[in-house]
C-alpha positions, 0 to 999 in steps of 0.5 A, a space after each residue: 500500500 502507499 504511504 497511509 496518511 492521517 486521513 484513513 481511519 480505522 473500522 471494528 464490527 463486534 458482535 454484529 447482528 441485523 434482522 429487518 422486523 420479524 424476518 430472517 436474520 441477515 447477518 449474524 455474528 460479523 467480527 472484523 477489524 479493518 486497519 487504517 487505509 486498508 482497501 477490502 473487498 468484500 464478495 459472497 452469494 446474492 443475498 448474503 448481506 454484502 450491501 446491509 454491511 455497507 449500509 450498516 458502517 454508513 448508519 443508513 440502517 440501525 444495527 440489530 445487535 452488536 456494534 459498530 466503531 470508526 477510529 474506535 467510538 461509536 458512528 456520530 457527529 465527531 465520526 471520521 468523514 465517510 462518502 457511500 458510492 452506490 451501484 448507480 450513479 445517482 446523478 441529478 439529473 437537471 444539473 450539470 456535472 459540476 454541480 453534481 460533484 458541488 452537492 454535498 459541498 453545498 450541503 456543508 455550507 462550504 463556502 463557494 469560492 472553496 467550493 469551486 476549487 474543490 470541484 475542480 480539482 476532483 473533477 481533474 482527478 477523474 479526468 473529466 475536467 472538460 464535461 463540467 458543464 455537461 449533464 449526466 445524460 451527455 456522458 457514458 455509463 463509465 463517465 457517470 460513475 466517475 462523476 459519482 466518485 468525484 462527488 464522493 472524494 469531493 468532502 476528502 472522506 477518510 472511510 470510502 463504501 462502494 457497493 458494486 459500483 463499476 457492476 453494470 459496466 463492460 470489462 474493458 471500462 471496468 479494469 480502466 476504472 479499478 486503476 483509476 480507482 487506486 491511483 486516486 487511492 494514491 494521492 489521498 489514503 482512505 479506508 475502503 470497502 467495496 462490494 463486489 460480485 468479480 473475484 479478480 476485481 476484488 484481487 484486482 483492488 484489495 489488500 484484504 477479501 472478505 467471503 460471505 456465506 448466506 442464510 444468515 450472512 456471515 465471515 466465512 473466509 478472508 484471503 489476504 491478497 499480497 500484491 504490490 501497490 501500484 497495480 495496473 493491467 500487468 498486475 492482471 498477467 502476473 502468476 500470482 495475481 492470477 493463483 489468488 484469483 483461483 485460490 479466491 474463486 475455489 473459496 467462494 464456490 465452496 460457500 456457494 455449494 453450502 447455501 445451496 
């Protein structure tokens, strides 16, 4: 990993549990500890719970029992700052692209002309400084998402969730992202986790892999992916990359064949 700065942040799960009302129990007994500036991808069965981890550690919804602590305390108004990247893009649809990005600044009440400043620099870090004045509609599906990403790096969060946000994307714009993802995880450390259904996305991105099991969702298994950071497209043609992709892949069809 790169040098991680003040700006990671820790994440526990203890003990955690969340049924939604008189339904199943979705997950069960989640234990994990997330060190600052770990990037994990977390993978598993449809319907295991991936997304509820997410929404949980974002506080969008509460937990069952158990805890949650960032940098060691409960979430609240003091918690390290956390940006949700969605499956979609979620862009509002009758603004432009700048002001898009601007939104959550605006919603801080940061000042506009350090507003604007920020948006620029984000929108240059995704490579999209020449569509600020565009509208969502205007730009490809790939576009869209950065977009969305710079909204996300735009409030400098020091915990990153994305839940499967390159999913509905070709390959070949997936792979340029995933590498574009981790260059921005260069210049400015954060936390991630990241949902995903690709096993060499999660390998691809990850220095940690999380497999679920269903019924409830649970920790079955985490590999830890030892691969030098930068990663690029030699990554994907390297031995090892490769034999953790099987090792990832075996895994996770095991924990297929036992919900089933």
């Amino acid at each position: 990993m790169s040098e991680v700065t003040a700006s990671a942040c820790s994440v526990q799960f203890d003990a955690v549990v969340k049924k939604f009302g008189d339904g199943p129990t979705v997950l069960q007994d989640i234990n994990f500890i997330a060190n600052d500036g770990d990037f994990v991808a977390i993978i598993g069965p449809s319907g295991c719970g991936k997304s509820t981890l997410l929404r949980l550690l974002a506080g969008l919804v509460p937990i069952t029992a158990g805890q949650v602590k960032i940098d060691g305390a409960a979430p609240g108004p003091e918690s390290p700052e956390l940006a949700y990247v969605f499956q979609e893009p979620t862009l509002l649809a009758w603004q432009r692209v700048a002001a898009n990005v601007e939104l959550p600044l605006v919603l801080r009440k940061v000042p506009a002309n350090e507003r604007a400043a920020i948006v620029h620099r984000c929108l240059s870090q995704v490579r999209l400084s020449d569509r600020a004045d565009a509208f969502p509609r205007q730009l490809s599906g790939g576009q869209q998402m950065r977009v969305s990403i710079a909204r996300a790096l735009a409030i400098e969060p020091q915990l990153l969730l994305l839940d499967e946000p390159f999913g509905a994307l070709d390959e070949m714009t997936r792979n340029h992202l995933n590498e574009e993802l981790l260059a921005l995880r260069e210049e400015a450390a954060w936390t991630a986790f990241f949902v995903t259904h690709s096993v060499a996305e999660a390998v691809f991105l990850a220095n940690r892999v999380v497999i679920m099991s269903a019924n409830p969702g649970r920790i079955a298994h985490e590999v830890a992916i030892d691969l030098p950071y930068p990663r690029t497209q030699a990554t994907r043609e390297d031995s090892t990359f490769q034999q953790l992709v099987a090792q990832v892949s075996s895994l996770l069809r095991s924990v297929e064949e036992e919900t089933t």
